[in-house]
C-alpha positions as CSV (number, residue, x, y, z in Angstrom):
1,X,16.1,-11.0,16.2
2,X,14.8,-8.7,19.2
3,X,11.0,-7.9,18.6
4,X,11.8,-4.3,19.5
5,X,13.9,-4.0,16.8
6,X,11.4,-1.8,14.4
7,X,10.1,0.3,17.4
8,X,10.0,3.6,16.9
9,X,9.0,7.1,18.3
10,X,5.0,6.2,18.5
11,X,4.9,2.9,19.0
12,X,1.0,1.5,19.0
13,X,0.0,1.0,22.3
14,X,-2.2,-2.2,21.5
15,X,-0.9,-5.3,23.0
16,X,-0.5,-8.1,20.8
17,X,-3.0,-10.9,21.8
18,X,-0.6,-13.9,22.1
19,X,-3.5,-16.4,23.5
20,X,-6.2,-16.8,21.0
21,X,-8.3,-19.6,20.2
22,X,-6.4,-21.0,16.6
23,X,-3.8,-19.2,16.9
24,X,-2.3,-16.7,13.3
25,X,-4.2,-18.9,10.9
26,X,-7.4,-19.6,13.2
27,X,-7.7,-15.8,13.8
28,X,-7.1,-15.4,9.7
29,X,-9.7,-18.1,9.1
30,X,-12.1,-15.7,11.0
31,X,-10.8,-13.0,9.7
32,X,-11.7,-14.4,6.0
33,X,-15.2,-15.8,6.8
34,X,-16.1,-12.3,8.2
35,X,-15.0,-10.1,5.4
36,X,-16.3,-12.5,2.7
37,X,-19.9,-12.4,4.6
38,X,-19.9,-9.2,4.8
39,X,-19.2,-8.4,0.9
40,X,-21.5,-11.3,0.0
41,X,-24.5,-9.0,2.0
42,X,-23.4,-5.6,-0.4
43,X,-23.4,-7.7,-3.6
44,X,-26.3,-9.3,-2.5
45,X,-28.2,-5.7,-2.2
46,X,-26.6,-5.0,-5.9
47,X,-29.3,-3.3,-8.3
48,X,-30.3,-6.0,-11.2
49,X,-28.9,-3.8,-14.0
50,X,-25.6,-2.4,-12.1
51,X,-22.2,-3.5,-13.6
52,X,-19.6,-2.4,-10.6
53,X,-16.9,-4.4,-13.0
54,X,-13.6,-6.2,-11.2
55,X,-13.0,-4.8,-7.7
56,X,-9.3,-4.4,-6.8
57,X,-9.0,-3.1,-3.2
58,X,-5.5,-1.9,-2.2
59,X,-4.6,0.8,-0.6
60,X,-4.7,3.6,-2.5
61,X,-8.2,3.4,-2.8
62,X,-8.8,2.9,0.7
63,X,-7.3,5.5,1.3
64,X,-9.4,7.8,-1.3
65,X,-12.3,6.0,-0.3
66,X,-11.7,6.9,2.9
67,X,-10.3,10.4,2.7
68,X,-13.9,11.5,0.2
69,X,-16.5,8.8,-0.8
70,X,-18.1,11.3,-3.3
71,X,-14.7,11.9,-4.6
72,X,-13.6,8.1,-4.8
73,X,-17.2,7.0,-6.7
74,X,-16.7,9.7,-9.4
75,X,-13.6,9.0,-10.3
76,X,-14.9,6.2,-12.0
77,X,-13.4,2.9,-13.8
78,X,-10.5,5.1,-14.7
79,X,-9.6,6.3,-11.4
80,X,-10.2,2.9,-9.7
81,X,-7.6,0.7,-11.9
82,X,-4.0,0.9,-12.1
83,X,-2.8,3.9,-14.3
84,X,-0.1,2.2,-16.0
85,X,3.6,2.3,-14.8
86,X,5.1,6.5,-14.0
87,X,8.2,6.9,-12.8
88,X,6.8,8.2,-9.2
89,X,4.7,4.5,-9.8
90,X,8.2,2.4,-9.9
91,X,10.0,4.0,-8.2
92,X,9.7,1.8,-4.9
93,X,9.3,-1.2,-8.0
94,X,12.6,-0.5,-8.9
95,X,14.4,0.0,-5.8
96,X,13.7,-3.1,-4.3
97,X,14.8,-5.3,-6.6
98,X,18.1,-3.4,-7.3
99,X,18.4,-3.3,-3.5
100,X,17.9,-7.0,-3.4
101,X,20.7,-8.0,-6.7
102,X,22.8,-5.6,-4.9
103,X,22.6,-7.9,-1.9
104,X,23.0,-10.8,-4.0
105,X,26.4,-10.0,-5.1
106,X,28.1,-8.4,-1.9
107,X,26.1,-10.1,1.4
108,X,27.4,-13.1,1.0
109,X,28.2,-15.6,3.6
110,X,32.4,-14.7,4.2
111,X,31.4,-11.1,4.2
112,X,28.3,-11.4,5.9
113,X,29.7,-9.5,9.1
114,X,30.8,-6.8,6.8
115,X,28.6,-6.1,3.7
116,X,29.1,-3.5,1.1
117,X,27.0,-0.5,1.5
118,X,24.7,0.1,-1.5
119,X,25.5,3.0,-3.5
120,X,21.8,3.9,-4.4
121,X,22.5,5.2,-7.9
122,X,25.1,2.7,-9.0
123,X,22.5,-0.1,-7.8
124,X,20.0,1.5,-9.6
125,X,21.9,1.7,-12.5
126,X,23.5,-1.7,-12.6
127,X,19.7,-3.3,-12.4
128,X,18.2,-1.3,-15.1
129,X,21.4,-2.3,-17.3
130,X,20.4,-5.8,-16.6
131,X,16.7,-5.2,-17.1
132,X,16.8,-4.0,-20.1
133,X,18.7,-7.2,-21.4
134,X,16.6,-9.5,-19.9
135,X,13.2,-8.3,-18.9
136,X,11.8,-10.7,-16.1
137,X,9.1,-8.5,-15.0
138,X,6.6,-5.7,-15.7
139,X,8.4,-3.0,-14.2
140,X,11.8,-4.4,-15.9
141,X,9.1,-4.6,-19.7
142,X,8.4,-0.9,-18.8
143,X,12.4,0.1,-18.2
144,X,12.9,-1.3,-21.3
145,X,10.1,0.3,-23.7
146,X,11.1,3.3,-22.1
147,X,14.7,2.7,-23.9
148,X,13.3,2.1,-26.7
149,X,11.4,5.1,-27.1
150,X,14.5,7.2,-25.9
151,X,12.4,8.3,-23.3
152,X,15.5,9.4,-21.2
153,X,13.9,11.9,-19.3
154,X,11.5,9.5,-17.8
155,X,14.7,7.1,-17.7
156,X,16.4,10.2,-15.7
157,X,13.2,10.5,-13.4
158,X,12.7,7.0,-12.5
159,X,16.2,6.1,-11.6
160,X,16.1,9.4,-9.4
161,X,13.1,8.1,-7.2
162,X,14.5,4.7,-7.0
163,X,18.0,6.4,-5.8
164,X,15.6,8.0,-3.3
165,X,13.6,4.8,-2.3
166,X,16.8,2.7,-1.7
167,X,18.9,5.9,0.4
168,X,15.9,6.0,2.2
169,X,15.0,2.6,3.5
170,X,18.4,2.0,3.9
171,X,19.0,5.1,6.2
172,X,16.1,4.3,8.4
173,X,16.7,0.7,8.9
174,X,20.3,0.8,9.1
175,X,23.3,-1.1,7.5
176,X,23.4,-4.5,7.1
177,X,19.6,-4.4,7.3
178,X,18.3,-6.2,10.4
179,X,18.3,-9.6,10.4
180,X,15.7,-11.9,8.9
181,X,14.5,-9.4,6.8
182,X,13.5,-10.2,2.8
183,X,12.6,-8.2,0.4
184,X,9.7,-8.5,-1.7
185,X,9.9,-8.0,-5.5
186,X,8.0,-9.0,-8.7
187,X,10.9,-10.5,-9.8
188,X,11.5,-13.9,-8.4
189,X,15.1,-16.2,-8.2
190,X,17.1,-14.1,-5.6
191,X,18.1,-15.6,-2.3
192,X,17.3,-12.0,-0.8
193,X,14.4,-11.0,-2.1
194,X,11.0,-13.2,-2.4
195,X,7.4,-12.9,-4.2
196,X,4.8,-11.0,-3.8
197,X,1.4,-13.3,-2.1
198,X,-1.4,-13.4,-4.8
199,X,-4.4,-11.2,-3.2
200,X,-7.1,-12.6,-1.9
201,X,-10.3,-13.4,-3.6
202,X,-13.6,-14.1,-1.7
203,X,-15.8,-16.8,-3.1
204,X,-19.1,-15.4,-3.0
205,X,-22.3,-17.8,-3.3
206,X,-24.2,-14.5,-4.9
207,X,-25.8,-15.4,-8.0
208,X,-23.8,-11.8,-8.7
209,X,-20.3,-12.5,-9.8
210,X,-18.5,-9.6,-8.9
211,X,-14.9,-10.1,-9.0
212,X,-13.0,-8.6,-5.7
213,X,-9.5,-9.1,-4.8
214,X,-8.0,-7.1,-1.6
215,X,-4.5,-6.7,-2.2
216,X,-1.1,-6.1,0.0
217,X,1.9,-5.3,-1.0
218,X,4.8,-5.0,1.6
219,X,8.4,-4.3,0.6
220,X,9.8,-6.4,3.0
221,X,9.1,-9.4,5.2
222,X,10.8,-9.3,8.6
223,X,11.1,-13.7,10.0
224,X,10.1,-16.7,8.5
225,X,6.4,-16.5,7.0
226,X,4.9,-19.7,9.1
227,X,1.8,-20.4,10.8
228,X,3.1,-19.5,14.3
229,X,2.4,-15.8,12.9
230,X,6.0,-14.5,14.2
231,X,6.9,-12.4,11.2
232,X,6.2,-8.9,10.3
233,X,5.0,-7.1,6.8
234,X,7.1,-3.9,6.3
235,X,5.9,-0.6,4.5
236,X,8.6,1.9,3.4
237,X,7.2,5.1,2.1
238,X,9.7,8.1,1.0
239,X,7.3,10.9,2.9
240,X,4.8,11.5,5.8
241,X,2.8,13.7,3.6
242,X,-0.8,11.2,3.6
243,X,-4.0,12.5,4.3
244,X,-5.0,9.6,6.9
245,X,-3.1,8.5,9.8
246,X,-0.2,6.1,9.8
247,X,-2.4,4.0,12.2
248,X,-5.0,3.7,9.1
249,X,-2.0,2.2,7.0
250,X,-1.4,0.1,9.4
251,X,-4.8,-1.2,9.8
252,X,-5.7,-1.8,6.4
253,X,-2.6,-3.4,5.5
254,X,-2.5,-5.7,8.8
255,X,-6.4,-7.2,7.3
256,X,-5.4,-7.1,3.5
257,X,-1.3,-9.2,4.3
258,X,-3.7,-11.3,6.7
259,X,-6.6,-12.4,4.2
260,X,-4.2,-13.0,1.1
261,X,-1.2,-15.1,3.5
262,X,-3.9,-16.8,5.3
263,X,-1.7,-15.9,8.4
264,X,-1.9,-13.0,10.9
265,X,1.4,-11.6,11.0
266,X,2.7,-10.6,14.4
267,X,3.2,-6.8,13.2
268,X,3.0,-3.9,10.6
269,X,6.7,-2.2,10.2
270,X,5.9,1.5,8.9
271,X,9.5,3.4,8.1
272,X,9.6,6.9,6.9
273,X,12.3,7.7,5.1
274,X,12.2,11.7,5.3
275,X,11.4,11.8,9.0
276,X,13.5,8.7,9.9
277,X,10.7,6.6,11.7
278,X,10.2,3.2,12.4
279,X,6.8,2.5,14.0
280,X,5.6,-0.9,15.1
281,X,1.9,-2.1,15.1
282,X,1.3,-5.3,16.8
283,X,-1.6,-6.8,14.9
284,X,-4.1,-6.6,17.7
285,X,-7.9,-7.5,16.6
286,X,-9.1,-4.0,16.7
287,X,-6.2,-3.2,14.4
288,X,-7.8,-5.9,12.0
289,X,-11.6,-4.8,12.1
290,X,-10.6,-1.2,11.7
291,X,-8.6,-2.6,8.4
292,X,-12.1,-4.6,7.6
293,X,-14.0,-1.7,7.7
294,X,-11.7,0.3,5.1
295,X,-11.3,-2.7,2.9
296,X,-15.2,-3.1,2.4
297,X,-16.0,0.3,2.6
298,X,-14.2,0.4,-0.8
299,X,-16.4,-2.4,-1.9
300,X,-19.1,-0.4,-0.8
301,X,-18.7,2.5,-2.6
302,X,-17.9,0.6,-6.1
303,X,-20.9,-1.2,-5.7
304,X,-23.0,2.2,-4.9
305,X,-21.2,4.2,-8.2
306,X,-22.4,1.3,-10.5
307,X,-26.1,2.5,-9.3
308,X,-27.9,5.4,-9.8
309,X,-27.9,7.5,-6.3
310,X,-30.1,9.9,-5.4
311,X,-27.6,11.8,-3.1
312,X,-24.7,11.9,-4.8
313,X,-22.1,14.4,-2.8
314,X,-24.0,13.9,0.8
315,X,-21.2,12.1,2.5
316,X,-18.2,14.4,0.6
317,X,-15.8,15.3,2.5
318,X,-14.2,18.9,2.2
319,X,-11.0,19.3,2.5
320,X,-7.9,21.1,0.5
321,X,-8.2,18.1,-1.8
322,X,-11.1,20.0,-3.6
323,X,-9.2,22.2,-5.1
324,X,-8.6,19.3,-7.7
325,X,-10.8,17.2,-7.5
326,X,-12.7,16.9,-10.8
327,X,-16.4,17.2,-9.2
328,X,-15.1,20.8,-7.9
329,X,-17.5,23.2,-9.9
330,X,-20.7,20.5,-9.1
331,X,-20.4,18.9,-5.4
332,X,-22.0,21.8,-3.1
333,X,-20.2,20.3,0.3
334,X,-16.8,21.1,-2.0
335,X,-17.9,24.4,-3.9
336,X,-18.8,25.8,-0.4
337,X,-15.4,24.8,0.9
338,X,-13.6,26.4,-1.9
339,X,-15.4,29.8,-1.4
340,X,-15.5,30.3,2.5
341,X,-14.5,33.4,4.1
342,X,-10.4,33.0,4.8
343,X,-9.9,29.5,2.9
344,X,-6.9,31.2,1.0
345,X,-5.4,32.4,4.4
346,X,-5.4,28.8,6.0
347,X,-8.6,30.2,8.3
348,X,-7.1,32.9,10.0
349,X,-9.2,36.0,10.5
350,X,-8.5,38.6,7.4
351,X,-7.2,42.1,7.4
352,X,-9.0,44.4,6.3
353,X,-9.0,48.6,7.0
């Protein structure tokens, strides 16, 4: 497979450092020691009577960690765990594994040249059929309680996002996807699809046990997973509406694949299904401290909500965000946001006779 084959319209501009002393798993071995020293100073510095609780870093909360520290630190244990599956939660759950049995049945090796294109609903469908028959993962448990409850709007719902997710990523990476390229599901046993690398857990030496697991979750592998490093993780999202940058995705998710494979992987794929983009980030090392820095950061601010602060809302961040964020009506960096001159017309100067 070409490695320009997931360029896109903004490619990064970092080169990928092909020369490094250890190669993939030498500069993940690094990688590893560094973060896990650096957590082991915050817990380390942890107040005697603070109970932080489990840690799960992904993502989404580097992202909110990121976006509004005050914000992120009151939302508390509730806001910090995973809400429990929504339909807007599986949809992408859901259409990659009825993307990947759709691919069992039709790419097979005497019509390999020529697959069948996916209808998106009929795929969707077909898998939730099955699920509910034989549950073989959480998502699929969830599809089926859902039945029976007769929840059939949340049925409706769920099978419309996972239309989306599958029209999407298929639109955007073309038909038959590229070569080399594996989907990632929960649901293990298909010859197109494969599972999901446990997240990785730092052994701290701390008489504190603080359990912390950073956490990726690609939907698609693009080469062989080896230690030569030549594969890439791919992220399909169905919109460009996030608060950070794509290169922050890209960052976080380059550190988190590399510290749970135990591998640097040659490059982050980011597609964007209602924009049609396919950007390429070589996983250069700046690309993998700025991806530290987010992944402890949320450490950091766990560990900081478990203690009593004396400056609670000094690092908030204001933003249009505050209009829901639950803290609205008692973080002054947000209440003064909300009620500045021209905030409901988008800053520009107001009218007036």
């Amino acid at each position: 497979m070409s490695p320009h084959v997931f360029e896109g319209k903004r490619p990064h501009t970092g080169d990928f450092p092909s020369k490094t002393a250890g190669g993939a798993v030498g500069r993940a071995d690094l990688l590893r020691r560094g973060v896990t020293e650096r957590l082991e100073e915050l817990v380390g510095g942890l107040a005697a009577d603070a109970d932080p609780g489990d840690v799960y870093v992904g993502w989404v909360a580097a992202a909110d960690a990121a976006g509004c520290p005050a914000r992120f630190r009151a939302s508390g244990v509730d806001g910090w765990g995973f809400p429990g599956w929504s339909p807007a939660l599986a949809a992408g759950a859901v259409g990659r594994v009825a993307l990947a049995r759709h691919l069992d049945r039709h790419v097979t090796a005497v019509a390999a040249s020529n697959p069948a294109l996916p209808h998106p609903l009929a795929a969707v469908k077909t898998w939730m059929k099955e699920a509910r028959e034989t549950p073989t993962s959480p998502v699929a448990e969830w599809v089926t309680q859902l039945t029976r409850q007769g929840d059939r709007a949340a049925l409706a719902v769920t099978a419309s996002l996972a239309t989306r997710w599958i029209a999407g990523f298929v639109r955007v990476l073309g038909w038959p996807l590229p070569e080399g390229l594996v989907l990632v599901v929960d649901d293990p046993g298909s010859p197109s699809a494969r599972r999901g690398t446990p997240a990785f857990r730092p052994r701290l030496s701390s008489t504190r046990r603080v359990a912390i697991a950073v956490a990726s979750k690609p939907d698609a592998m693009v080469g062989t997973v080896a230690p030569s490093g030549r594969f890439d993780v791919l992220f399909h999202r169905a919109n460009s509406s996030d608060d950070l940058t794509l290169a922050e995705r890209a960052a976080f998710e380059a550190t988190a694949a590399s510290l749970a494979i135990g591998i640097v992987p040659r490059a982050v794929v980011l597609t964007v299904a209602d924009t049609g983009e396919r950007l390429r980030f070589p996983v250069a090392d700046d690309l993998l401290e700025r991806g530290a820095d987010l992944a402890v950061d949320v450490v950091r601010q766990r560990l900081r909500a478990s203690e009593v602060a004396g400056d609670e809302y000094g690092d908030a961040v204001p933003s249009s965000a505050c209009r829901y964020c639950s803290e609205r009506e008692t973080c002054p960096p947000g209440v003064a946001w909300l009620i500045r001159p021209g905030r409901r017309h988008n800053g520009l100067p107001v009218l007036t006779s």
